[in-house]
C-alpha positions in Angstrom: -61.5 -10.6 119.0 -59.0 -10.0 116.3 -59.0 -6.3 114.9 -56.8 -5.4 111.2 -55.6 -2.6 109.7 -57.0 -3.5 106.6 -58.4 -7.0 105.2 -56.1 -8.7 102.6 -58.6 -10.2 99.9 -57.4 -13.8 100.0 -57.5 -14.6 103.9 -57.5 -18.5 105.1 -57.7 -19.8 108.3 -56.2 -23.2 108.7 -56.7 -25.1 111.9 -53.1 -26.8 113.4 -51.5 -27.8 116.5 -48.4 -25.9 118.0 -46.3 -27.9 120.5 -44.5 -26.3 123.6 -42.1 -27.9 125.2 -40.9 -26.4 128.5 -38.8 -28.5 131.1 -39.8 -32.2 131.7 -43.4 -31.4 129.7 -45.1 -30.6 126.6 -48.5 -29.2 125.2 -50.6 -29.9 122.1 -52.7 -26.3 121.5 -54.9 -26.0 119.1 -54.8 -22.7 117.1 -55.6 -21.0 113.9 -53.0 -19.7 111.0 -54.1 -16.7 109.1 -53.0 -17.4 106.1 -53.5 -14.3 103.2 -52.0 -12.3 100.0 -49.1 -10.3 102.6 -45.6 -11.0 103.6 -46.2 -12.1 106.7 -48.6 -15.0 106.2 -49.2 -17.3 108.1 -49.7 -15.7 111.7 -51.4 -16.3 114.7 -54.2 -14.1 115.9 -53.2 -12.5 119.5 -55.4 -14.4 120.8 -53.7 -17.7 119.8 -50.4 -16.0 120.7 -51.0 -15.4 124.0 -52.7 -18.6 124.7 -49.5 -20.0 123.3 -47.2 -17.6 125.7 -49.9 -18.8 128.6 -49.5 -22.2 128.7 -45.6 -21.8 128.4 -45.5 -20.1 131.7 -47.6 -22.3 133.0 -45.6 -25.3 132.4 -42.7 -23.5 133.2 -44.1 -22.8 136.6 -45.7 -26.3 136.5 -49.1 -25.8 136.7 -50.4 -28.8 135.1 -54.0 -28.3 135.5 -54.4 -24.6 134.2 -52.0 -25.4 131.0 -54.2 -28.3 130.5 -57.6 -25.8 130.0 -56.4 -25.0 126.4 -55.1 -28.4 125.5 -53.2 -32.1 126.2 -50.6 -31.7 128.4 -47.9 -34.7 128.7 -44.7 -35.4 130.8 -41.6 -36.7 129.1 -40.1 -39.2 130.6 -36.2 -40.0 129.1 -35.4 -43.5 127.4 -31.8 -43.2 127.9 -29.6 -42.0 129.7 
């Protein structure tokens, strides 16, 4: 649920991907940028923040499956040395 102060009259939401990269692996999450008439467009909701902040810990931990639940998950693997 995402509660505001106040509602700007131009809001957008535009659907993206943010990558997070922690250690040997990376994510793809989906989210949604709020995108309206204030200085600090675009943002995340809290929602898609802490998602975010989740699967970081988790792939920092590396816990594969539960950073997977909110998007693809792959492992880097180094072409050179």
């Amino acid at each position: 649920m995402v509660v505001r102060l106040f509602e700007a009259e131009n809001t957008m939401i535009r659907k993206t991907i943010k990558l997070i990269h922690e250690g040997r692996y990376a994510a793809e999450i989906p989210v949604e940028l709020i995108e309206d008439d204030t200085g600090w467009s675009p943002y995340l909701s809290l929602e898609d923040a802490k998602t975010l902040d989740a699967v970081r810990l988790a792939l920092r931990k590396g816990e594969i499956a539960e950073a997977a639940k909110h998007g693809r998950v792959f492992e880097l693997t180094p072409i050179s040395a």
